[in-house]
NUSEFI-214238 format. One line per 5 residues: number of its first residue (from 0); their letters; for each residue x, y, z of N, C-alpha, C. Coordinates in steps of 0.1 Angstrom, whole numbers, plus 2048, in hexadecimal, padded with zeros to 3 digits. Example, Ala and Ser with C-alpha at 12.3 -4.5 7.8 and 13.67 -1.06 7.14 Angstrom:
2
0 = as = 884:7C7:84E:87B:7D3:84E:884:7DF:84E ~ 880:7EA:847:889:7F5:847:881:800:84F
***
This chain:
56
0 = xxxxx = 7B9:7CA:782:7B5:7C5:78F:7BA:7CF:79A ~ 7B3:7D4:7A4:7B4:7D7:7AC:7BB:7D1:7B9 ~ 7C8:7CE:7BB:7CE:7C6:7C3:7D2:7CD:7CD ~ 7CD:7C8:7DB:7CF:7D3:7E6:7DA:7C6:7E9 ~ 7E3:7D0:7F4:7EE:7D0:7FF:7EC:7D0:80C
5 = xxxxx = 7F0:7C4:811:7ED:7C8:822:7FF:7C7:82B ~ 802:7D1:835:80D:7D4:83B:80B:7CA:841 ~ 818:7BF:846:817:7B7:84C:81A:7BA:858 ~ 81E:7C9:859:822:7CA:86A:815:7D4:872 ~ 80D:7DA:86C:807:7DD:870:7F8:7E1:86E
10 = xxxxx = 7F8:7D5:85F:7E9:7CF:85A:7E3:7DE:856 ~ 7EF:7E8:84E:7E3:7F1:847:7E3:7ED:838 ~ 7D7:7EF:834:7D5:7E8:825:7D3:7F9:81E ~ 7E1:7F4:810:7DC:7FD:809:7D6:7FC:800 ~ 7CD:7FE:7FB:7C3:803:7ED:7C3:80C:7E2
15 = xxxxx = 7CB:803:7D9:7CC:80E:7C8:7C3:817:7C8 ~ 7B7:812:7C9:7AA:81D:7C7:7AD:824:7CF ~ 7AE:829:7DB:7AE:833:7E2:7C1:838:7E4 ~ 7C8:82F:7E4:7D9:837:7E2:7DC:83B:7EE ~ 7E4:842:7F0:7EF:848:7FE:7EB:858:7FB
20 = xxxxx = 7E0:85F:7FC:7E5:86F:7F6:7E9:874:800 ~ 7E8:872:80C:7F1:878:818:801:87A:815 ~ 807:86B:80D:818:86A:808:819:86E:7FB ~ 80C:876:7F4:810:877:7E7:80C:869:7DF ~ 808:85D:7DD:805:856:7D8:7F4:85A:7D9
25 = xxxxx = 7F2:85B:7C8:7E3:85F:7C2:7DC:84E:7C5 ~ 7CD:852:7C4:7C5:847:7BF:7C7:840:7B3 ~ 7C5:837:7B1:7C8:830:7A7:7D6:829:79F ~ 7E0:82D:7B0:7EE:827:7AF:7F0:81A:7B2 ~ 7F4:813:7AA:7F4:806:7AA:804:803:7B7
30 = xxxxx = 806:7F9:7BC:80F:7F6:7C7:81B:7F5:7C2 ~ 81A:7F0:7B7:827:7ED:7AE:82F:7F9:7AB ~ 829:806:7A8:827:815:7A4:82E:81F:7AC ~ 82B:817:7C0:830:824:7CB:83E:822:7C7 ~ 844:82B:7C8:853:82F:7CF:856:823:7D4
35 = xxxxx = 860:820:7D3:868:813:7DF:86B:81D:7EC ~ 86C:828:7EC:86E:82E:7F7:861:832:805 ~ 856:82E:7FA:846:830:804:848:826:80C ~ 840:82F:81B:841:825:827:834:827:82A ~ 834:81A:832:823:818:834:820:828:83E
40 = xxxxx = 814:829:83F:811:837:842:80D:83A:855 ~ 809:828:857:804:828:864:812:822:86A ~ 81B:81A:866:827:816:872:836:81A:86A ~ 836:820:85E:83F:826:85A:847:818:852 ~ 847:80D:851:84E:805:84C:84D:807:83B
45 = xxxxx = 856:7FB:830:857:7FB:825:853:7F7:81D ~ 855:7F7:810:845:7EF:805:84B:7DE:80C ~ 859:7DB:80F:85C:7CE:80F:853:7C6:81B ~ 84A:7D1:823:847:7CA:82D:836:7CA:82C ~ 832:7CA:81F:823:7C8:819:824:7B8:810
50 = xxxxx = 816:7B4:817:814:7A6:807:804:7A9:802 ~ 807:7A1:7F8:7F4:7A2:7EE:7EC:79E:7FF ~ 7DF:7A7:7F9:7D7:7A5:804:7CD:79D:802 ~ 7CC:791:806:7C2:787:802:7B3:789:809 ~ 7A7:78D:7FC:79E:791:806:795:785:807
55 = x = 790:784:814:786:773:811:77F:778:814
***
């Protein structure tokens, strides 16, 4: 399953299928996968500050 991430502080959603390659995280990196040290890319915060992204 492709289970996206959304930043709770600043609502960027990450996407396995597409990844972080700006931080070095490839396509097809699962969330579980990044670094504990990746910060979100738009407000700099930490994986602790993402939940599952519920799409409706």
């Amino acid at each position: 399953m492709n289970q996206k991430y959304i930043c709770t502080v600043c609502d960027y959603l990450y996407d396995p299928a597409i990844g972080d390659p700006d931080s070095g995280i490839m396509p097809g990196t699962a969330f579980a996968d990044i670094p504990d040290d990746w910060e979100c890319p738009v407000c700099g915060v930490g994986k602790e500050d993402f939940e599952i992204y519920e799409e409706r």
